[in-house]
N, C-alpha and C positions, 0 to 999 in steps of 0.2 A: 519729396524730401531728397535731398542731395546728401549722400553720405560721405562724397570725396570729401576734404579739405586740402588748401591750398598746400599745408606740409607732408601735405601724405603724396608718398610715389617716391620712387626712387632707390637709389643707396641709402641706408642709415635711417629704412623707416620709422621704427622704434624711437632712433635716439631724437630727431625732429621731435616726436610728440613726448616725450618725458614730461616736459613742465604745463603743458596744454590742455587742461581739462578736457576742452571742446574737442581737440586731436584726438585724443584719449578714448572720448566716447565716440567718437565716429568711428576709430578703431573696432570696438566693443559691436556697436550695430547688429551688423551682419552675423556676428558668430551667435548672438541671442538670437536670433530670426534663423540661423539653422538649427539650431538646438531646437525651437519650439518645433521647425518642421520634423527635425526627426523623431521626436517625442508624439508627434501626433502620427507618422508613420508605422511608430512601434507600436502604440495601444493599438491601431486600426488590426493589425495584425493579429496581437494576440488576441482582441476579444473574437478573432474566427475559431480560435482552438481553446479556449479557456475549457469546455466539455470535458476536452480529450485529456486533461492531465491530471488524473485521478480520480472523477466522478463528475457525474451522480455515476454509479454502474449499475447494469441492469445483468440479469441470470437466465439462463435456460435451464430450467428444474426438472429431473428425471428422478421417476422413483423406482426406487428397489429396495431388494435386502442386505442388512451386511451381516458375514457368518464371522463372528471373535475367530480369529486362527491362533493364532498364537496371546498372551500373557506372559510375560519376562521380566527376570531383571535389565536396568538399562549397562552399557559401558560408560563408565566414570568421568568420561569427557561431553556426557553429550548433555546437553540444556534438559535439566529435569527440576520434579519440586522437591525441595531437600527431605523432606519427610518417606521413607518406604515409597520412591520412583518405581514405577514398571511400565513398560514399551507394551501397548496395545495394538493390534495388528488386524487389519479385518479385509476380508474379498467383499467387492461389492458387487454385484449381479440386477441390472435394471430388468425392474417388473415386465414390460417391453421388450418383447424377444427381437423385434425389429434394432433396437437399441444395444445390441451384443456387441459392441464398437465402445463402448461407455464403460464395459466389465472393467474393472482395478483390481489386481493384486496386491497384498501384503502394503494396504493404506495403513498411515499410522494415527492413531487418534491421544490428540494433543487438546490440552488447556491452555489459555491466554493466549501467551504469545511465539506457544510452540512446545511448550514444556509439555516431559512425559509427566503423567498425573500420579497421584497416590494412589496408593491399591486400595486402601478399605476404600474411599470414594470411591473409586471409579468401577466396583464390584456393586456396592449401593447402588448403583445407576443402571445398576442390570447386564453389565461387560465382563461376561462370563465364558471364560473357554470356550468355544463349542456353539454357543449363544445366534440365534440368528434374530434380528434387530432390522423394524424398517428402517429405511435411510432414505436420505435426497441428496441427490448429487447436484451440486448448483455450477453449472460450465459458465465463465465469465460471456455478456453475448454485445456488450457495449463500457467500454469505461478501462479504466488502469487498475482495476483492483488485483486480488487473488483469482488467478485463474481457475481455480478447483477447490469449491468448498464443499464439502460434504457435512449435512445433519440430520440430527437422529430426531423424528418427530416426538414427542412429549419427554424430552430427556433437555437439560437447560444444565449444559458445560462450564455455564458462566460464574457458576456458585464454589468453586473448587478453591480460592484462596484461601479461606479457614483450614482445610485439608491438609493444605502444600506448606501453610507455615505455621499452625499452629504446634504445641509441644506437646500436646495429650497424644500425639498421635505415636508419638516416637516409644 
C-alpha cells in the first residue's frame, strides 16, 4: 500500500489535501498505525506490573501479646466515632524472643478506617487498661497494602458501627 499521494509533500501540506478525501486519509494512515503501536506497547508493559499496584498482598504473621497501656479521651481534631471516642494504646511484644525487632510501642487500636472507637464497645471486646490480649502482627511481605496490621485473634473490630453512631449510646 502506498500511502504517499501525489499532493502530499511539500509547502502547504494541509492546505493541498483540504477538499481530497483520499489526501485526507492517506494523511490519517500512519498516525492510526502509531497509535495502535503504541497502545500495544503500553498494555505489553503494564500487564508486567499489574501485581504490584495494590494486590493481591500477602503477610508475614508474628504472634505475640498486646498489654492495653493506656485508655484516654481523644484531642477534638483527630478522626474519632462521634459517640464517647477514646485512644486505645497497646505495646506489642512477639511470642518469639528471636523476633524482639517486631516489639511496638504505644500502637493505637482503631475501627474502620482509622477512627478512635467508643469505649463501652471497645471495653466489651475485652480493651481493658492493664489487659494483656494475644495479637498478630501482620508485616506487609508482597503487595501495596498496609504495611503493619495488627489482630487481635477471636476479637472481630468490624462490628463497631452501631456503637460509633448510634444514639443510645450518647
Amino acid at each position: 500500500m502506498n500511502l504517499r499521494h501525489p499532493k502530499i509533500g511539500g509547502v502547504g501540506l494541509f492546505d493541498d489535501c483540504r477538499h481530497d478525501f483520499e489526501c485526507r486519509l492517506a494523511l490519517k494512515r500512519p498516525s492510526l498505525t502509531f497509535g495502535s503501536f503504541a497502545l500495544l506497547i503500553t498494555s505489553l508493559f503494564c500487564t508486567s506490573c499489574k501485581e504490584e499496584d495494590g494486590g493481591p498482598c500477602r503477610y508475614n504473621d508474628t504472634a505475640g501479646t498486646a498489654t492495653i497501656v493506656a485508655i484516654r479521651q481523644p484531642p477534638q481534631n483527630v478522626y474519632s466515632c462521634p459517640n464517647d471516642p477514646v485512644e486505645v494504646d497497646f505495646n506489642f511484644v512477639p511470642s518469639d524472643v528471636s523476633r524482639a525487632d517486631l516489639q511496638a510501642d504505644n500502637v493505637r487500636v482503631t475501627v474502620g478506617s482509622g477512627a478512635n472507637p467508643n469505649r463501652a464497645y471497645i471495653l466489651a471486646k475485652g480493651f481493658g487498661e492493664g489487659n494483656v490480649m494475644p495479637c498478630i502482627r501482620e508485616d506487609i511481605g508482597h503487595g501495596a497494602c498496609t504495611p503493619i496490621i495488627y489482630t487481635f485473634p477471636g476479637v472481630d473490630l468490624s462490628d463497631y458501627a452501631d456503637s460509633c453512631f448510634s444514639e443510645s449510646d450518647n
